[in-house]
VEXSEZA-33396 format. One record per residue (C-alpha): x, y, z. Coordinates in pm, whole numbers, plus 32768, in hexadecimal, padded with zeros to 4 digits. Layout:
BEGIN
XYZ ...
// end
This chain:
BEGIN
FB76A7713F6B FC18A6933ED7 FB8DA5473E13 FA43A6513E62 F956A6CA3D5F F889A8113D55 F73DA8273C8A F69BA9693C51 F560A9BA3BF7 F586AA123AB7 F535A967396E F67BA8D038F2 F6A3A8383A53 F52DA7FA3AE3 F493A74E39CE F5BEA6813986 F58AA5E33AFA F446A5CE3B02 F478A50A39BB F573A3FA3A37 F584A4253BBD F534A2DB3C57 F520A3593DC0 F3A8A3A23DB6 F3EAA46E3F27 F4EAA54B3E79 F401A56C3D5C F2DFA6153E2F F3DFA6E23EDD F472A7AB3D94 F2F8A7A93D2A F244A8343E66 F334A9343E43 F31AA9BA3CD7 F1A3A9CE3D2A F1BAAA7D3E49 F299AB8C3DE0 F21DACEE3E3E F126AC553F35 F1EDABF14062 F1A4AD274134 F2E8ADB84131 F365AF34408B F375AE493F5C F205AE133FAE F12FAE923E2A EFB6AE5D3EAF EF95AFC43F27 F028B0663DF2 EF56AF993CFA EE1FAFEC3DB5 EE8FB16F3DA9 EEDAB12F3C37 EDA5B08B3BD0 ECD2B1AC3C98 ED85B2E53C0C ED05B2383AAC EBCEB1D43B08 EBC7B3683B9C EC35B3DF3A52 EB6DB3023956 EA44B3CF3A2E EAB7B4FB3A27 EAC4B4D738B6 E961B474388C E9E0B2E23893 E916B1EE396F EA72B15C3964 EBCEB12A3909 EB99B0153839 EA86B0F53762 EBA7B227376B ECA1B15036B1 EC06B08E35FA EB69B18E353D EC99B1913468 ECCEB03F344B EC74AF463323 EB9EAE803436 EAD3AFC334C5 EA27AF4135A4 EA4BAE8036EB E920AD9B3655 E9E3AD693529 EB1DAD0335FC EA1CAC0E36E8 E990AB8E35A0 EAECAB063518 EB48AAAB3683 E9FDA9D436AD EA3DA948355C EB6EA89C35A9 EB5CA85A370A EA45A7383715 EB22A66A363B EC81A6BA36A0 EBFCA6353808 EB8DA512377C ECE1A4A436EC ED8CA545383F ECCCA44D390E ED09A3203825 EE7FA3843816 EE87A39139AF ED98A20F39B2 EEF3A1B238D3 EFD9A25A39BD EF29A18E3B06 EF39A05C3A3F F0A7A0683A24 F101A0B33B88 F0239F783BDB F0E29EAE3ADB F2099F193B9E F1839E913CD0 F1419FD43D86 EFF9A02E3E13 EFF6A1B93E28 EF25A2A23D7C EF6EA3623C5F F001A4E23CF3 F043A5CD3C04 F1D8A5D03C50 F1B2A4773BDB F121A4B03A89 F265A50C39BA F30CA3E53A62 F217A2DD39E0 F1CCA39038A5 F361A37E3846 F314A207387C F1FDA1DD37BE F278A29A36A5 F3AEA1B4369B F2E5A07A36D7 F1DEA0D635C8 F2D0A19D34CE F406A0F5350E F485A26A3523 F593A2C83618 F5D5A4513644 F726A4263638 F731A35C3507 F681A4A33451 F73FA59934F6 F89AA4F33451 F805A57132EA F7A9A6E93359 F8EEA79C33CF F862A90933EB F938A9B532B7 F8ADA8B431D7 F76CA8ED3249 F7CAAA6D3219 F83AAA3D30D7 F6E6A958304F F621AA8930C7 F6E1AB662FDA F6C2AA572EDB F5BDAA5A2F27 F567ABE12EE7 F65CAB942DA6 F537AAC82CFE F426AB982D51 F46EACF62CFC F5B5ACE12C5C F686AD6A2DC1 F7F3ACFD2E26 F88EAD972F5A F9FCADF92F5B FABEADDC30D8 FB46AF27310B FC53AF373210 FC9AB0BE31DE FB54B12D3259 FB25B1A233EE FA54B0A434B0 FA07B0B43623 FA98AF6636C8 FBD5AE893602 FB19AD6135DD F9FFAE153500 FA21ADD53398 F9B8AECD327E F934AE773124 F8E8AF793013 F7B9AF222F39 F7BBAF602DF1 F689AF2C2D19 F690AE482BC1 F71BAF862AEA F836AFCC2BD3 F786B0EF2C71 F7D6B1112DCB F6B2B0B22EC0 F72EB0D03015 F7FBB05A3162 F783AF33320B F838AEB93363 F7F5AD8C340A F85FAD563571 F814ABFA35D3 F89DAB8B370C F85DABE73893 F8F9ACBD3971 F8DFAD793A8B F89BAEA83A1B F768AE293941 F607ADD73987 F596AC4D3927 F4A8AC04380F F4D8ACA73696 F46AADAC35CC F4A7AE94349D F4CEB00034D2 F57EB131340A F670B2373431 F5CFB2F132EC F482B2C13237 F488B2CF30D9 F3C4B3F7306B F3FEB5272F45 F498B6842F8C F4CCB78E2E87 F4A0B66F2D7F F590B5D22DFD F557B4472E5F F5ECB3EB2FCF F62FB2A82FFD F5E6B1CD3164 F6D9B1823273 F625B01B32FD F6CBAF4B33E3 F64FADDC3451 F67FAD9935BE F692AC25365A F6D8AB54377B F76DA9F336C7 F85DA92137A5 F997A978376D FAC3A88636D3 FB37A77B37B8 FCABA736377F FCD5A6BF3647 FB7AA694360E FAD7A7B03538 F94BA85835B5 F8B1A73B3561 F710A7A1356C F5C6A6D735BA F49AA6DF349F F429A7FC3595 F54AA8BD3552 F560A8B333FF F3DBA93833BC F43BAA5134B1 F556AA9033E5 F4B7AAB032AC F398AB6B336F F44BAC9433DC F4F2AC8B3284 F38CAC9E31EE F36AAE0132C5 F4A1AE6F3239 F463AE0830CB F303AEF1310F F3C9B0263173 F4DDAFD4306D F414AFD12F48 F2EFB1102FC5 F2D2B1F32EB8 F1EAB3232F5E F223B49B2F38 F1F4B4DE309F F254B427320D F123B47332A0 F0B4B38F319F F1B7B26931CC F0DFB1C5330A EFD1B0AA32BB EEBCB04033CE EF41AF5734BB EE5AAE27344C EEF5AE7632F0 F051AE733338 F0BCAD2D3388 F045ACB1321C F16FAD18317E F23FAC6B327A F176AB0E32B5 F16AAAAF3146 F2C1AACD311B F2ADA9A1322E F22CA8C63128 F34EA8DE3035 F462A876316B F3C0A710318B F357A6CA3012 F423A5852F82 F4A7A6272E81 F548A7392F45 F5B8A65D304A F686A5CB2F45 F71EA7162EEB F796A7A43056 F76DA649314A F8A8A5D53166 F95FA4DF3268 FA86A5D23337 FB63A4953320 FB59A40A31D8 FAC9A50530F2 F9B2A4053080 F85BA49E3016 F746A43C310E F6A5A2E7308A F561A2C23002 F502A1BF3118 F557A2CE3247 F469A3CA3169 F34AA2E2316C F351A2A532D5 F34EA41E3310 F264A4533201 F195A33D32C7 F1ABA3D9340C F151A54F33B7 EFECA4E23438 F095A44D3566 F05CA51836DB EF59A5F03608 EE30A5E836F2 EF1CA66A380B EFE8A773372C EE6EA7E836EA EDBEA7EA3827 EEE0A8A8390D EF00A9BE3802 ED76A9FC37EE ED64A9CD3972 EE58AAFE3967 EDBBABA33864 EC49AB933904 ECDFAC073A34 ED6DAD623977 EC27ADAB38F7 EB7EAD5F3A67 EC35AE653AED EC1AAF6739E0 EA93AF3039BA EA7AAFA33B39 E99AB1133B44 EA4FB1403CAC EB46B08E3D40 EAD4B0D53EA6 EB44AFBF3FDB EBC9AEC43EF3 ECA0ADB93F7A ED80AD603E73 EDB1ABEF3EA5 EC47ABD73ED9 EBFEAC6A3DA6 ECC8ABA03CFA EC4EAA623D5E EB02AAC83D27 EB4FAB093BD3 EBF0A9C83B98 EACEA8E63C5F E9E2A9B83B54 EAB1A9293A21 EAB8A7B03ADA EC4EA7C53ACA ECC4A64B3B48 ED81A6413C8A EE9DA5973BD7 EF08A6CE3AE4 EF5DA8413B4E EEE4A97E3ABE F050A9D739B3 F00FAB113A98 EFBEAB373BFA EF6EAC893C38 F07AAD163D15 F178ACC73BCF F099AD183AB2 F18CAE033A12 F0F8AE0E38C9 EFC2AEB3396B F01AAF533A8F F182B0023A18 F1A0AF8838B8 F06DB02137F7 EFB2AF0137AB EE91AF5838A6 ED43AEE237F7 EE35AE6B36F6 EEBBACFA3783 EDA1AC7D364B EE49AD29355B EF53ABB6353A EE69AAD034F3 EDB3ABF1340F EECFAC093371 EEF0AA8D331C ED9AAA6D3272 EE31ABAF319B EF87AAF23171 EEF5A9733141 EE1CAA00303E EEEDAAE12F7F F00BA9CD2F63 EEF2A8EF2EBC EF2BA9C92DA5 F08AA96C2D7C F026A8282DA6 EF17A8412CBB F01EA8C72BA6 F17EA81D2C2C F210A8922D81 F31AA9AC2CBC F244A9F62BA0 F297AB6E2B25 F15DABFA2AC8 F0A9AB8F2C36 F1DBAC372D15 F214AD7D2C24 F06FAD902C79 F0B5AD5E2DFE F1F8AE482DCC F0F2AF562D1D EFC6AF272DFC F051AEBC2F60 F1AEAEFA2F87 F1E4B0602EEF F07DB0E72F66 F0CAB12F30BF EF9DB1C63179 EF36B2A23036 EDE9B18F2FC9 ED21B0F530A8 ED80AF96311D EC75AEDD30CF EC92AFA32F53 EE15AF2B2F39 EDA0ADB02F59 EC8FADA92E85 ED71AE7E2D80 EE96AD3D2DBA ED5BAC182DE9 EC4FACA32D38 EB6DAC542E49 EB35AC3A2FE0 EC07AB97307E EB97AA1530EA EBCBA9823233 EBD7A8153186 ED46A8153141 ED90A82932AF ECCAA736332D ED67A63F3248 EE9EA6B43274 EE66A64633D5 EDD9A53B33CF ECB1A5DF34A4 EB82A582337C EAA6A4803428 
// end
């Protein structure tokens, strides 16, 4: 094998060659195959199972008195209804198609400047899109990545968490932890009181599952008056160093980062009497999490954490315009494939029976329904659609992009009043973050906004507003 190269298909490697690979054969190889994972009619084969899944729910949504799943869970959500989770689909999708399909007429008009007379496939698109964004932006990845080495990144999140509620976080190399390269902060609160044990484990291995996520060892809950503190720990899959060259992460990586630190900031700083009472509804929960992604890009905390791994220099203004520039960049696409996945979620859960269903059938019936262009892919195909077929998001995919109307909106505030001003995060501390599930969701925002929430801040923070 030598002078050979292996490429998985997961993120750090896939999306990194589908970014830069220049053999457009090889590209449709590693692509075909991601999409066709769990559908190749082997024992790894998932169509059967899903089907099985989606009918046992569909069987006990009835058996409940539910027409359908969708109706069973939902009930308890801050959407509760499937027509309320349509309604916001619908909303977003006429327009986020219409920028897709200008994006992909710019994408065709590049490989014909090139000289090359193929069609537009959808292994093609993050090929052409890395050009464009160069071209247009004059913003190379790697240029970026140089100023975000992953424990500066780290360390502007708790910065971060510093500014807003007063929290510093204290490495702790005495405490137990589960694999050698975890790392384990206590939190401790602006008075000094201790408010718990964060771990973050941020780099792949065999033993772990791809993607990221926040979970917990101990919720933070009250026992014979006493106050117990949480155990949270943030788990990631960021490309490991390279030699001498630290993690070095894309724009991507650092709003996941600071995502999953959001979830762990929400169990960190819960203030309820009783667990039962910790959880919020699914289409509720990623608003503590997404806003904190609109602190990791702002200017003025760039300044604070972005830093070149070489020479120490602060990240200069001119590379913060052109990614300031380009947030709108790729938007139609980033748009259409997660609502393509998310209106396939509620298609299945909004089935009364699920009786001689072909699954790839039903899939792309759903999609033809939607008018999904032949050049982009569902995010999900159904055969891999964790998140609702193993990972509890079943008629729950929505609950994202519900999430970012909640978080675009609420960080208007801060904008409103200054992006760290006191008296706007001790409010979102007070009526979001220490709540847990003990108010109604829609009652926590209004409490922190003083009103519904608008869809208008997301539109323009897409660029999706005709």
């Amino acid at each position: 094998m030598e002078g050979k190269w292996v490429f998985t298909l997961h993120a750090p490697s896939i999306w990194p060659f589908l970014s830069y690979a220049d053999n457009r054969d090889l590209r449709r190889q590693i692509f075909t195959a991601y999409i066709k994972r769990g559908d190749n009619g082997n024992e790894q084969d998932n169509k059967a199972t899903l089907i099985r899944i989606a009918a046992l729910r569909a069987e006990r949504a009835k058996l409940l008195g539910y027409s359908d799943h969708a109706r069973f869970v939902l009930e308890e959500r801050m959407a509760k209804t499937p027509e309320q989770v349509y309604g916001l689909l619908n909303q977003l999708w006429k327009p986020a198609l219409a920028v897709a399909k200008k994006e992909a007429a710019d994408l065709q008009a590049m490989i014909r400047q090139e000289g090359r007379d193929f069609q537009l496939e959808p292994w093609d698109w993050w090929y052409y899109t890395e050009k464009i964004r160069k071209a247009r932006y004059d913003l190379d990845e790697n240029e970026v990545r140089a100023y975000f080495t992953l424990q500066n990144v780290r360390q502007g999140a708790f910065q971060v968490a510093n500014k807003l509620y007063g929290l510093t976080f204290v490495e702790r190399t005495d405490l137990p932890k589960y694999h050698s390269e975890v790392q384990t902060f206590e939190v401790k609160d602006a008075d000094g009181s201790h408010l718990g044990v964060f771990l973050v484990d941020f780099h792949p291995r065999a033993s772990k599952r791809g993607g990221a996520w926040s979970s917990g060892y101990r919720r933070q809950h009250f026992q014979a008056g006493q106050d117990i503190r949480p155990i949270v720990v943030n788990v990631c899959n960021f490309t490991r160093p390279s030699g001498d060259t630290p993690a070095l992460l894309r724009l991507e990586e650092v709003e996941t980062l600071f995502h999953e630190f959001g979830h762990g900031l929400h169990s960190l700083l819960s203030r309820i009497h009783y667990k039962s009472l910790g959880s919020v509804p699914r289409d509720f929960v990623e608003l503590p999490s997404q806003i904190m992604e609109h602190w990791a890009l702002e200017p003025e905390v760039l300044k604070t954490y972005a830093k070149h791994w070489q020479t120490g220099a602060p990240i200069p203004d001119e590379l913060i315009a052109k990614i300031k520039a380009a947030e709108r960049f790729n938007q139609g696409f980033a748009t259409v494939e997660y609502l393509a996945a998310s209106f396939l979620d509620m298609d299945w859960h909004t089935l009364a029976e699920v009786k001689d269903v072909n699954a790839m059938s039903f899939e792309d019936a759903a999609l033809k329904r939607i008018d999904l262009i032949p050049q982009i892919v569902s995010r999900y195909r159904s055969p891999y659609f964790q998140h609702i077929f193993a990972g509890g998001y079943s008629a729950g995919y929505y609950s994202y992009i519900w999430s970012e109307v909640l978080d675009t909106d609420a960080f208007g505030a801060f904008k409103d009043k200054g992006i760290f001003d006191a008296a706007t995060a001790l409010s979102f501390r007070t009526n979001i973050l220490e709540k847990g599930g003990t108010r109604e969701a829609m009652d926590m925002f209004k409490a922190f906004r003083g009103r519904d929430p608008s869809v208008e801040p997301l539109l323009d923070k897409r660029g999706l507003k005709n």
